[in-house]
Steps between C-alpha positions, in 0.01 A plus 500: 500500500267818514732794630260769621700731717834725468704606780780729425747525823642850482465572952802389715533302767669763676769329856405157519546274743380144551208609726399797293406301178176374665410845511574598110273214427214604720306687258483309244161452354291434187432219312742243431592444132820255556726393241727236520850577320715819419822625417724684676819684303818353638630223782464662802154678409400140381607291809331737791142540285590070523562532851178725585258364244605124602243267365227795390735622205736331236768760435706533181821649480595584113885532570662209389713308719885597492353860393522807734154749498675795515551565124352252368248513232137298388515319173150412359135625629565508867299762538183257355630250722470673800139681404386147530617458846345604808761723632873675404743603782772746401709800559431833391785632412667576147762217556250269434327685214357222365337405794344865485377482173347186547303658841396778300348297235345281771340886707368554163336209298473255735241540787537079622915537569577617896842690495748568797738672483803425758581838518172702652551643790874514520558795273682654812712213551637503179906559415607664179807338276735746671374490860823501703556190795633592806713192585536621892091525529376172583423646896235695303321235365437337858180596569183236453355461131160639647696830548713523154293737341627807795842315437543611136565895561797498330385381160258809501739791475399573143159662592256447783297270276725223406740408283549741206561242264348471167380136407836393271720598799369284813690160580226162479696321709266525786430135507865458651427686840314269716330741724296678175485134349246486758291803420473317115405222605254625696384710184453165343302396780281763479432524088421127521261511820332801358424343145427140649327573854366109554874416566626799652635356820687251269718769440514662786608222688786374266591885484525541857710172535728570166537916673619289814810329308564844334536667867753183608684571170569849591585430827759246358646775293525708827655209691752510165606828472516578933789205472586647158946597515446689161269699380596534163462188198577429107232415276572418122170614358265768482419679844162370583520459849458882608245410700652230649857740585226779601262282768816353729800734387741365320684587149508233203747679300434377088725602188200503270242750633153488521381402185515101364667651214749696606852372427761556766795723347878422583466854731252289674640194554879622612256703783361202567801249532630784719205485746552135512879522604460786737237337681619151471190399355541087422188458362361667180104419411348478189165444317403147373276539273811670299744228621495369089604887318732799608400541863642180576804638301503807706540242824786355347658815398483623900619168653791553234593861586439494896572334792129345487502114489134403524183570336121432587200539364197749575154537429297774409170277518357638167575166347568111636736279322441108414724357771274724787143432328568103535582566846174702562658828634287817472603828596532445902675163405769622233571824782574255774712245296634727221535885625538457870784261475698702241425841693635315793851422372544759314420769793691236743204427758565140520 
């Protein structure tokens, strides 16, 4: 294959909606170098440049089955790997360092290699590790995903730029918040029509139609939290749903703080099995792609010391297990039958 052209996506898509991504494609132009496979860093980045790219693009995800992204680490010469692709989809954010380092070596020495980054364009958007969630907010987050960007105001009291974050302190979790999953996938979009123009409206099409089951998953996490009785959950694991908590209002209260490798102190867990009791929480969640170590443990050590009799799983969508790959879920698939469900019970909007 003769690679000829580089396209490095660094410009944002900006509000999307399903209409508007015609119109981010327009002016695309140039010659059309194509390429035919790429990689892109983790599950969820993997599965939409699948869903966009359809049958134009073979995408690669180099996180193992039964192995979460966030944390995780490259063995061998991915980075020689993925120079001989076409294209690599990540995040740019120091949580996924290696994914960095691996861009940067592409933006230098390799001129053949498009890279998109999931992240352009939503600098605004972003939460840092310590961004407090208002769980009585959800009427706030009401308005249409064309006008989230004016609907944001309150994540901007730092300065009248932005955020003022540096890069180690902003949450990646973005992924988990439907309504700016749709402004990276439309990033995607874009990167790949831009470096491949002859099949453009390829991905603008299965954009526009993958954006449209993004906008009926947020509205079923509306539709969840307005029949919502509690506003307030348990989650054994790391908080990575901040996003999630932040874009309909609601407080997933975790022993173990932010970090995969924090370990939840006894202080932490007595405040914890006190929560539960006082609001007569019967279901805890957890995280099962740590149902085999500690954080399992942890599950058992709360349905032990509170009233709590249940537990179910959650996803954070950086990773897919065995048992959900053989079933074919992707990322919409594993939020309907996996996250919805479990947010469902445990919030008691049955």
């Amino acid at each position: 294959m003769d690679f000829t052209r580089r396209a490095l996506v660094k410009t944002g898509a900006g509000a999307v909606a399903t209409g508007a991504l015609a119109g981010c494609l327009d002016d695309v132009g140039g010659a059309s170098a194509g390429f035919e496979d790429g990689y892109a860093a983790f599950f969820t980045l993997w599965d939409w440049a699948e869903q966009v790219s359809g049958d134009a693009v073979d995408f690669e995800n180099p996180v193992g089955t039964g192995e979460a992204g966030h944390g995780w680490s490259p063995g061998g010469d991915l980075t020689r790997e993925i120079a001989s692709s076409g294209a690599f989809v990540y995040l740019d954010t120091a949580e996924f360092s290696w994914a960095q380092d691996i861009a940067a070596t592409l933006e230098a020495d390799y001129d053949s290699v498009t890279v998109i980054d999931g992240l352009a364009g939503l600098e605004d958007e972003l939460l840092g590790w310590d961004h407090e969630v208002d769980a009585g907010g959800h009427d706030d987050h009401n308005e249409s995903h064309d006008d989230h960007g004016d609907d944001n105001e309150s994540h901007d009291e730092s300065d009248e730029g932005g955020h003022d974050h540096d890069e180690t302190s902003i949450d990646p979790h973005v992924w988990l918040d439907p309504v700016l999953a749709q402004d990276v996938v439309t990033t995607i979009a874009t990167g790949l029509a831009d470096a491949d123009p002859d099949n453009a409206e390829t991905y603008e099409d299965n954009a526009a139609e993958y954006v449209a089951g993004l906008e009926d998953l947020d509205r079923q996490f509306e539709d969840l939290i307005d029949a919502a009785d509690r506003r307030v959950a348990v989650f054994a694991g790391h908080d990575s749903f901040t996003y999630l908590q932040d874009r309909y209002g609601f407080d997933l209260h975790t022993p173990v703080g932010v970090s995969a490798q924090d370990q939840a102190t006894t202080e932490d867990m007595a405040a914890t099995i006190d929560l539960i009791d006082e609001e007569g929480i019967e279901t805890v969640l957890y995280n099962p792609f740590k149902a085999t170590d500690g954080s399992y443990q942890m599950v058992e050590n709360i349905l032990e010391g509170s009233n709590a009799t249940d537990a179910m799983p959650i996803t954070h969508l950086s990773g897919t297990l065995g048992q959900w790959q053989e079933k074919g879920w992707g990322y919409r698939d594993q939020m309907e039958e996996i996250n919805l469900p479990a947010f469902r019970e445990v919030l008691d909007a049955q």
